[in-house]
C-alpha positions in Angstrom: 132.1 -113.4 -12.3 132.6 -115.8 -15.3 135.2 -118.8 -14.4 137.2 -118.3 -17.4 140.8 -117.7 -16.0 139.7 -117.7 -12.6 142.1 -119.3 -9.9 140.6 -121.6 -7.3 143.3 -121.8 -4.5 142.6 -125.0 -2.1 144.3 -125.0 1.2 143.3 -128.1 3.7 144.8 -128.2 7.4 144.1 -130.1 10.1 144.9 -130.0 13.4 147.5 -127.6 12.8 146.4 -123.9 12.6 150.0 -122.0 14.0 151.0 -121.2 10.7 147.5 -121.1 8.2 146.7 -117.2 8.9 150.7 -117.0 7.3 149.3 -119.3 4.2 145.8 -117.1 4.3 147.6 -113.5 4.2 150.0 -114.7 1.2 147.2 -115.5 -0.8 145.4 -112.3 0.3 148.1 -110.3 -1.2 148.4 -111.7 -4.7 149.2 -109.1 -7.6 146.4 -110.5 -9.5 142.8 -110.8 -8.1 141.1 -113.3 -10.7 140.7 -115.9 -7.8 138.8 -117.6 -5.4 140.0 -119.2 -2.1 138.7 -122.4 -0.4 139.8 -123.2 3.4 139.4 -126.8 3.9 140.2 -127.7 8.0 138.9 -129.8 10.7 138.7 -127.1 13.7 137.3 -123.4 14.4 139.3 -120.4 14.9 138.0 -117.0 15.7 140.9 -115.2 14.3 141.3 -117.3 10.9 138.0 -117.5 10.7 137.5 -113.4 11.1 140.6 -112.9 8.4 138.5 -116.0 6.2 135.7 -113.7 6.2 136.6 -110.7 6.0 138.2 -111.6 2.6 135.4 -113.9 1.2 137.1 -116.7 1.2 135.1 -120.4 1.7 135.4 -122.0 5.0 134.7 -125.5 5.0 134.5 -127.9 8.1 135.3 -131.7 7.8 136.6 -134.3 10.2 138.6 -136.7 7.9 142.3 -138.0 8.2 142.2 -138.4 4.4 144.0 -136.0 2.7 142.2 -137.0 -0.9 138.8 -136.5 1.0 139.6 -132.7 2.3 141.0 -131.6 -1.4 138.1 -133.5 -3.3 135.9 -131.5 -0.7 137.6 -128.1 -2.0 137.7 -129.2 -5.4 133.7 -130.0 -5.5 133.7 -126.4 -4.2 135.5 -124.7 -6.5 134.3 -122.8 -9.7 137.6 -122.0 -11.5 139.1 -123.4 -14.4 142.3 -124.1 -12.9 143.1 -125.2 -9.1 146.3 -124.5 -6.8 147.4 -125.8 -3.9 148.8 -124.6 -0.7 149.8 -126.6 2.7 148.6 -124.5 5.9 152.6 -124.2 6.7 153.8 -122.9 3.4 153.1 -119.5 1.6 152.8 -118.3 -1.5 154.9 -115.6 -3.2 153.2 -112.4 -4.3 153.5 -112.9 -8.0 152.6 -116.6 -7.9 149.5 -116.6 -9.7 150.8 -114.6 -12.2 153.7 -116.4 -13.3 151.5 -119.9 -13.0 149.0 -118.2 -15.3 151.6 -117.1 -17.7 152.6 -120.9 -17.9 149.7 -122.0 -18.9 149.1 -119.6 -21.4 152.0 -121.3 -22.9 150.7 -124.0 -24.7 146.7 -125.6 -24.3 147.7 -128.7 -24.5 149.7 -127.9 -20.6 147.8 -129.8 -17.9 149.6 -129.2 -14.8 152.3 -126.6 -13.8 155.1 -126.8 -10.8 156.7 -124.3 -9.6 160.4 -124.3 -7.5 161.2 -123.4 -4.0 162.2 -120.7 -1.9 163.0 -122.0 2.2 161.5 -120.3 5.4 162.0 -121.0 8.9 159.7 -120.9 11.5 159.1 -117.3 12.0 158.3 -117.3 7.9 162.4 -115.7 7.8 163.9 -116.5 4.3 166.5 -119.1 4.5 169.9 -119.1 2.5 170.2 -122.1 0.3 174.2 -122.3 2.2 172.6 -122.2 5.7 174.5 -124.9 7.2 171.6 -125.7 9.9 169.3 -126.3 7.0 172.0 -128.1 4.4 170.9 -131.6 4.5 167.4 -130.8 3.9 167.7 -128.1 1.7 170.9 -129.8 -0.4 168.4 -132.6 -0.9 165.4 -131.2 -2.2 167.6 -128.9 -4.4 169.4 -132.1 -6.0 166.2 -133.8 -7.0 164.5 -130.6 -8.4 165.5 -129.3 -12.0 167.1 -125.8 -12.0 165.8 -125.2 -15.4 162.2 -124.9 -17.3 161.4 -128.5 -18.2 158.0 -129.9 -20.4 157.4 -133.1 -19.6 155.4 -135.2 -22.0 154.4 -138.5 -20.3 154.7 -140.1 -23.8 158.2 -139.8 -24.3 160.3 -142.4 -22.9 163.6 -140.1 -22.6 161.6 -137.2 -20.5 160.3 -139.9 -17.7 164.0 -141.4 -17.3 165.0 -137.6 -16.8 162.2 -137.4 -14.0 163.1 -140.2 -12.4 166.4 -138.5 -11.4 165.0 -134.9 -10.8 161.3 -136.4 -9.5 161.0 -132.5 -7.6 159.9 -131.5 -10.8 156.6 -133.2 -9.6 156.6 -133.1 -5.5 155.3 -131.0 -3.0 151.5 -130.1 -3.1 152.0 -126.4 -2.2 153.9 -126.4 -5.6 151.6 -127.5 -7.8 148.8 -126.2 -10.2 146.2 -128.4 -12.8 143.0 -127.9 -14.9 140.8 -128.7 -12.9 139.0 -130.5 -15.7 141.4 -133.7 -15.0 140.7 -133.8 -11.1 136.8 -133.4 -11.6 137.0 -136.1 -13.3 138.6 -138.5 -11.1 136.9 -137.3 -7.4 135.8 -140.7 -6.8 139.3 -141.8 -7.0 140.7 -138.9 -5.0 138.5 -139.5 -2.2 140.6 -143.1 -1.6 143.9 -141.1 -1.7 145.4 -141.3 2.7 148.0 -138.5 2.1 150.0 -139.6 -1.6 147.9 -136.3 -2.9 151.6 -134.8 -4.1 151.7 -138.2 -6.4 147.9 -138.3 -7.6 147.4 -134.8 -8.8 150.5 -134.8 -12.0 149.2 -138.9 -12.5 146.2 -137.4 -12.8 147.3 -134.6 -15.3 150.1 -136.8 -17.2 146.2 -138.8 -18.3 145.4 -134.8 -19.3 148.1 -133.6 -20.8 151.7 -132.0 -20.7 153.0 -131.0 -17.2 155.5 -127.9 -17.2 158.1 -127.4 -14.5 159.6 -124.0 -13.8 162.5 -122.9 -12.3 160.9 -119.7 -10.6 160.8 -120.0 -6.8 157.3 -119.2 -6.6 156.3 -120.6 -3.1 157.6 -120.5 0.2 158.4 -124.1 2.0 158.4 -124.2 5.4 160.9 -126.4 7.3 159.6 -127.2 10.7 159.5 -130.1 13.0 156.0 -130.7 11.1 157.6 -130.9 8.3 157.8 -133.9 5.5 161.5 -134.0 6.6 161.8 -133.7 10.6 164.4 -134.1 13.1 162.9 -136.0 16.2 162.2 -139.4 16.9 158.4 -139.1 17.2 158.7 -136.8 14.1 160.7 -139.8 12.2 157.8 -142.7 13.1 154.7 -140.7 11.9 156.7 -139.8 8.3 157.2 -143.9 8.8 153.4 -144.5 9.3 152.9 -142.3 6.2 154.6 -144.1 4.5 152.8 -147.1 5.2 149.8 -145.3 3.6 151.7 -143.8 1.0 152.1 -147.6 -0.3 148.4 -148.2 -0.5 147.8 -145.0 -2.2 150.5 -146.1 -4.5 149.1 -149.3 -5.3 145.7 -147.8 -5.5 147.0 -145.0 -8.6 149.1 -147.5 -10.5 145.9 -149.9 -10.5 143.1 -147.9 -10.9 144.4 -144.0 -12.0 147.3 -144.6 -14.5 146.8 -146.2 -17.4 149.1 -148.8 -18.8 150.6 -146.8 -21.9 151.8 -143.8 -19.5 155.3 -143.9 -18.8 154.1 -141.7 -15.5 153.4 -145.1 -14.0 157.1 -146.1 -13.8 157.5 -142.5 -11.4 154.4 -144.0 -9.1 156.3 -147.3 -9.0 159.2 -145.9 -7.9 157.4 -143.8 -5.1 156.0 -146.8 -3.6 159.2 -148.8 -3.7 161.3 -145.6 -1.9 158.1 -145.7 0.8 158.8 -149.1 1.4 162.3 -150.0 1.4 162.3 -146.2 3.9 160.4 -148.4 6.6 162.4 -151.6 6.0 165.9 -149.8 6.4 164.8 -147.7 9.5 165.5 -148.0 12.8 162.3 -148.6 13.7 161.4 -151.1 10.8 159.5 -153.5 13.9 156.8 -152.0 13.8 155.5 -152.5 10.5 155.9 -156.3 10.1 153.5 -156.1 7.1 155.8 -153.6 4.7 158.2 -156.7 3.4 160.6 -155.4 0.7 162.0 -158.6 -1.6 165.6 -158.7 -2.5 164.0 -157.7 -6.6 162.3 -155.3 -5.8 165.8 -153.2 -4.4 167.4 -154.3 -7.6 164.1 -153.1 -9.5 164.3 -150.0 -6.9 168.3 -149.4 -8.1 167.4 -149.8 -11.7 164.6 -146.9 -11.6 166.4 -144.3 -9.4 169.0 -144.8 -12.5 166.7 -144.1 -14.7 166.7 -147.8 -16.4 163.5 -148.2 -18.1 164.9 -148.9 -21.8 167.7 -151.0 -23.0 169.8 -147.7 -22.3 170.9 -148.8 -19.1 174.2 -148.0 -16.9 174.5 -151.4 -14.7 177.7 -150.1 -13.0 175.6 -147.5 -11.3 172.8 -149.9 -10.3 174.5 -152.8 -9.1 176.8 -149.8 -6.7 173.2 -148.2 -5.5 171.7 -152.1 -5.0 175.0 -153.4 -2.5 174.3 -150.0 -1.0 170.8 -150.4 0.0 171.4 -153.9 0.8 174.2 -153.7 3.0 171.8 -151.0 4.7 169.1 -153.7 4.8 171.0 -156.7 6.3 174.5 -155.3 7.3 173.7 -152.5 10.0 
């Protein structure tokens, strides 16, 4: 079977298995069937791995912490032109491949595409956008995530700004899609990505290309106590500790990934700045002595959450957001 239009769909786990048969039989029962499906995880199964085979999908073994390790591992693996991403907890829709083809067909010169969110709960139940258990979360991720079809050339200046407000037109791994022409190419760098994966695959596109965000709900996003977002205390110090290596894998894209002329670069920056001023205003901000966050670098924070990166600049707004994240810092 040729590669041309082929999907390779990569989904990594590791040490979590109580929701990837979920993931696996969402894939399964795509409308389209020009794809191939890699399992990356770090145990055995009998039942995943029966359902795995059954289906001919890959199932590959490795032992690593490193997220950018287990998807270069898939990617390496894979023979399709194009490669999406799933998270063992989420799921796709049926029609997922579909639509994400039909983006691409849009224009060659699209590198990457993103699709929009639909909620589930544990038991894989739809979740109403109003559900008042779920608001914070879900009021959240819908208020940084455009509700309309957006291209996003990393050229233009006035696009980036616009990103920097609704940056869910970028996040989430299980959301994304890219030619896998611009990962191959950077594998080496991959394999040094901890767990930022969600920020390295559109810098590495926005080097490729246009990205395209739509506004179809194409994938299903688990909230769980696993989740990105969590409610418990040991839940809220791990997402701290990620953080910690989400500012190396930061540091590591903006230095060695992104080159200097992207305007992707100032979306990294503010990444790593959110990651680090999240451990220095938490509760539990002791035990990470070595995150420091200088008094500039919340004002330099403020300015690009407002989406100051030209002269174009409201300083009402960012002097309001920097004595709010400063009276968090030293007032609480």
């Amino acid at each position: 079977m040729s590669s041309y239009n082929i999907f390779s769909i990569i989904i990594t786990a590791y040490n979590r298995r109580k929701f990837l048969l979920d993931a696996l039989k969402s894939i399964a029962n795509q409308t389209i069937r020009s794809y191939e499906v890699i399992v990356v995880k770090n145990f055995y199964d009998k039942l995943i791995d029966s359902f795995i085979e059954k289906h001919g999908f890959k199932n590959i073994f490795i032992d690593t912490k490193h997220y950018g390790a287990q998807l270069a591992v898939g990617v390496e693996e894979s023979k399709g032109e194009t490669l999406l991403f799933l998270e063992d907890d989420d799921e796709f829709e049926p029609d997922k491949i579909y639509w994400v083809k039909k983006m691409f067909e849009r224009s060659k010169n699209i590198t990457f595409v993103h699709d929009t969110r639909k909620y589930i709960d544990v038991k894989g139940n739809l979740i109403d956008l109003s559900n008042l258990r779920y608001s914070h979360i879900i009021r959240f991720l819908e208020s940084i995530t455009p509700q309309k079809d957006v291209l996003i050339d990393p050229s233009n200046v006035d696009i980036i700004q616009y990103l920097l407000k609704y940056y869910g037109a970028v996040s989430t791994t299980s959301l994304m899609s890219v030619k896998t022409e611009c990962v191959q190419d950077k594998l080496k760098d991959l394999k040094h990505i901890h767990i930022s994966v969600e920020t390295f695959i559109p810098a590495v596109a926005s080097e490729c290309g246009l990205l395209y965000h739509t506004s179809r709900r194409l994938t299903r996003y688990r909230i769980h106590e696993s989740s990105s977002i969590t409610f418990s205390r040991a839940g809220e110090i791990k997402v701290l500790f990620n953080l910690r290596r989400a500012i190396e894998d930061h540091e590591y894209i903006i230095r060695t990934v992104i080159q200097k002329d992207n305007n992707f670069k100032y979306l990294i920056r503010m990444f790593q700045l959110q990651a680090r001023y999240g451990i220095a205003s938490s509760r539990y901000e002791k035990l990470f002595k070595d995150v420091q966050l200088k008094p500039e670098e919340v004002y330099e924070l403020c300015k690009l959450s407002e989406g100051c990166i030209t002269s174009r600049c409201n300083y009402r707004y960012v002097l309001s957001c920097l004595m709010r994240k400063m009276r968090k810092l030293y007032f609480r």
